[in-house]
C-alpha atoms as one frame of an Amber mdcrd trajectory, in Angstrom:
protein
   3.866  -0.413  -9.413   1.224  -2.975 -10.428  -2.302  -2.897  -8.944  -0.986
  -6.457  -7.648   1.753  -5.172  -5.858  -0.146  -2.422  -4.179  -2.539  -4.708
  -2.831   0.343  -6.837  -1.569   2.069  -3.535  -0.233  -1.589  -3.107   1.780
  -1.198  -6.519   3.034   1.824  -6.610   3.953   1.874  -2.913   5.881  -1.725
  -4.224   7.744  -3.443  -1.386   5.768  -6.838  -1.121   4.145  -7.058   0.636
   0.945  -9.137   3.790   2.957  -6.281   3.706   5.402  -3.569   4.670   2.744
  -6.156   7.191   1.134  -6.382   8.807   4.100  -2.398   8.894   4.777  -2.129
  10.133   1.512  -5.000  12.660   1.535  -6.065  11.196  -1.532 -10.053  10.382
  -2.028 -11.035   6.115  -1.481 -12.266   6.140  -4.761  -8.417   6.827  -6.155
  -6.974   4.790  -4.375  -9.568   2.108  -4.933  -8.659   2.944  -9.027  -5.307
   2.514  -8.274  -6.049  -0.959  -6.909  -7.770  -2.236  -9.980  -5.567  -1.333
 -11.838  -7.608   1.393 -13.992  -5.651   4.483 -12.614  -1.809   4.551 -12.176
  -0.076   4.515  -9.089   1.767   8.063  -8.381   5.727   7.365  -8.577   6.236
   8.782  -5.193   3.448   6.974  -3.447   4.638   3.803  -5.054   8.081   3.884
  -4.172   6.929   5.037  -0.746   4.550   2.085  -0.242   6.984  -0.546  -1.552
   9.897   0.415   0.788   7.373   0.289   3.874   6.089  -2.841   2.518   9.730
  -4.345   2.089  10.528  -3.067   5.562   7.455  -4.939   7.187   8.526  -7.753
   5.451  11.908  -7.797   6.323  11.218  -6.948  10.010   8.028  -8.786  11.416
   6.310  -7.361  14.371   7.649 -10.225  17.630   5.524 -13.062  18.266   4.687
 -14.060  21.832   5.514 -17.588  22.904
């Protein structure tokens, strides 16, 4: 996963970056790493984050008239 894509996986799951550290029990300044770019993204927390993301995407929250 690209440092792009996690950011749109953040977006897209209405998460801030010390929301998923904390879900992850990881430290902000990882996941902030991560986010740059300068650190790669664990396999298993990618492939985690991109099907939530996906899911989000695919099933939007209703909208009231």
């Amino acid at each position: 996963m690209t440092a792009t894509r996690l950011r749109e996986c953040l977006t897209a799951c209405g998460w801030s970056q010390r929301g998923l550290a904390r879900l992850l029990g990881r430290q902000e300044s990882t996941v902030r790493q991560w986010a740059r770019g300068t650190v790669r993204i664990p396999a298993d927390a990618a492939a985690w984050l991109d099907g939530l993301a996906r899911y989000h995407d695919q099933h939007p929250p209703p909208r009231r008239a």
